[in-house]
C-alpha positions as CSV (number, residue, x, y, z in Angstrom):
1,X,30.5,-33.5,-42.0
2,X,31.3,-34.7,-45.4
3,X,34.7,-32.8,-45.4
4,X,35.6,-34.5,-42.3
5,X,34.6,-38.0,-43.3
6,X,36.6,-37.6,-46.1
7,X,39.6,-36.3,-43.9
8,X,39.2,-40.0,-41.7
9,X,38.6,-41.6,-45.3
10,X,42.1,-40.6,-46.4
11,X,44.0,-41.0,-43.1
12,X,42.6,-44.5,-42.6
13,X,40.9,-43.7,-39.3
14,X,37.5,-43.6,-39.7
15,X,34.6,-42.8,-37.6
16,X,37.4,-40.9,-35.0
17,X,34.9,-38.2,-34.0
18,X,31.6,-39.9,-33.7
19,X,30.4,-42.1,-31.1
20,X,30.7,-45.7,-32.2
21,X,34.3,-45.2,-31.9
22,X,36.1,-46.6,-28.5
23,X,38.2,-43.6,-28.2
24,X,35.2,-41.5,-28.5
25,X,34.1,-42.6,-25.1
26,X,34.4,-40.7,-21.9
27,X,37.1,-41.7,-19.4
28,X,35.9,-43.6,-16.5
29,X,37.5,-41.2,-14.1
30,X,34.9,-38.7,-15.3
31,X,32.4,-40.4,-16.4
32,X,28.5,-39.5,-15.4
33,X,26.9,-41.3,-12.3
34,X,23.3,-42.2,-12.2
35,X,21.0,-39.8,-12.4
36,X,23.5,-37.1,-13.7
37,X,21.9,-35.3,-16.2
38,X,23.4,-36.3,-19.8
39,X,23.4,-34.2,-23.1
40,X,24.3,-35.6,-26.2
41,X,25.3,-33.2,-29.2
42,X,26.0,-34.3,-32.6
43,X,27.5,-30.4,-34.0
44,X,30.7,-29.0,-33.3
45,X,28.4,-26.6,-30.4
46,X,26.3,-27.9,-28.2
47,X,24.1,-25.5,-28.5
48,X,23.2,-26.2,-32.3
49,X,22.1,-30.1,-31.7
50,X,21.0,-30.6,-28.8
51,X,18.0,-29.1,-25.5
52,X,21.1,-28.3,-23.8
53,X,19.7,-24.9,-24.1
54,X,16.4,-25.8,-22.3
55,X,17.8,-27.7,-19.6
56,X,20.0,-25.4,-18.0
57,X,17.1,-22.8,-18.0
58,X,14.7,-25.4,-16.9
59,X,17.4,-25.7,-13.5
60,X,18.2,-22.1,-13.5
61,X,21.9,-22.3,-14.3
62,X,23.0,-19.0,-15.5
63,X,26.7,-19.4,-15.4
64,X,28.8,-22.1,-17.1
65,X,32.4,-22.9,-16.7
66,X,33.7,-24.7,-20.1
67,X,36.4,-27.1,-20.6
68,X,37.1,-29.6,-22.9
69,X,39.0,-30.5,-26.4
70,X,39.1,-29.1,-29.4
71,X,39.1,-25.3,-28.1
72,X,39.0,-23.8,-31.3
73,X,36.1,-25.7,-32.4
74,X,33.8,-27.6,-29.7
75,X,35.0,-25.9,-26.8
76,X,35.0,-22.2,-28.7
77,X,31.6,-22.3,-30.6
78,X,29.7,-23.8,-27.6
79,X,30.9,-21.3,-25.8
80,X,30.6,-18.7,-28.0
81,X,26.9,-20.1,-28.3
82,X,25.8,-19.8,-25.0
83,X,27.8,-16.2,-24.3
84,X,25.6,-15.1,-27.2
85,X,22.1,-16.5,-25.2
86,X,22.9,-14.8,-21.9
87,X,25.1,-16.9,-19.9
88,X,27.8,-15.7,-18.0
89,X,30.9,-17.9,-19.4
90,X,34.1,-18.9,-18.2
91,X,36.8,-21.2,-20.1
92,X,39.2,-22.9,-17.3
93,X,42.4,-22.8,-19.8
94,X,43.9,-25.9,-18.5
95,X,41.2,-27.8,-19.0
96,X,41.3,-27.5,-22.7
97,X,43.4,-28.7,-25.3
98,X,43.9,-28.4,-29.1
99,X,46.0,-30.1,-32.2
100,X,48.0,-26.7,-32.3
101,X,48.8,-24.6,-29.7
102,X,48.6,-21.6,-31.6
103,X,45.1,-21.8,-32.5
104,X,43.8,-23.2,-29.1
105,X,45.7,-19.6,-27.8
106,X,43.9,-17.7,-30.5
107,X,40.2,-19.3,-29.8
108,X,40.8,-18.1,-25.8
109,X,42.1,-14.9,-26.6
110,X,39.6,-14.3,-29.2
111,X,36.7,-15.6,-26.4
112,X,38.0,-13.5,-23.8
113,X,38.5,-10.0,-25.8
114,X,34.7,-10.6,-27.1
115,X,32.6,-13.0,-25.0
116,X,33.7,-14.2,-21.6
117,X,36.4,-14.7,-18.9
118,X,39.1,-17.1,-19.3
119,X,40.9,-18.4,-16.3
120,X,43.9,-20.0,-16.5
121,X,43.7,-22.9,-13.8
122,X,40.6,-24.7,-11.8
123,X,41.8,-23.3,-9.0
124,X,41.0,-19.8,-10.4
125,X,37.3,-20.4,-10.7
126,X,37.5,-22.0,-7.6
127,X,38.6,-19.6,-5.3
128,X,36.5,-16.7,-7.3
129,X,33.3,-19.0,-6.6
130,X,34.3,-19.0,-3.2
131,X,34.9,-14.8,-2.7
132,X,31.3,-14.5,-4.3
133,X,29.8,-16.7,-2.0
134,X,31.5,-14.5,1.5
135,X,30.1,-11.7,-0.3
């Protein structure tokens, strides 16, 4: 954390990654609705700061489909994370997004040759939900 204060410190935008900051906050569109279950983490993976890990076993989720920014940091090491605890993971590729293209492409290649599945559009997961559920 220190390294990346100091990163903020010297590019004059500072607190861009933690929550007091306005662009920090999550876009109405998506935004949760009472009663939605809401887990706050405070590490780069979910899995490291917060009971993310005991809520989805509390509700029996065993699968998890990831999206999100950052891939090669949030999005890669909480996914990473839960592959390593037993879940089944899939990364929707166009859901993510990264500062450089080239390392978001490494972090998904990286995930899928080791960890997980990674599909390339919504629709994917989707349709391959729907297939299980004929079956």
């Amino acid at each position: 954390r220190a390294w990346i204060r100091d990163v903020e410190r010297r590019s004059g935008v500072e607190d861009i990654f933690w929550s007091g900051n306005p662009a920090f906050a999550v876009r109405r569109e998506i935004a949760p609705i009472e009663g939605e279950t809401l887990i706050r983490k405070t590490t780069f993976g979910a899995f490291n700061s917060s009971n993310i890990d005991q809520v989805l076993r509390l509700i029996g989720v065993e699968t998890l489909v990831i999206t999100g920014i950052s891939t090669n940091a949030c999005v890669e090491t909480t996914a990473r994370d839960a592959a390593d605890r037993g879940y089944a993971c899939v990364i929707v590729e166009e859901g993510t997004a990264d500062y450089d293209d080239e390392a978001r492409d490494a972090a998904l290649r990286g995930f899928h040759f080791n960890f997980g599945r990674v599909a390339r559009r919504a629709e994917d997961v989707i349709a391959a939900l729907e297939a299980e559920a004929d079956i």
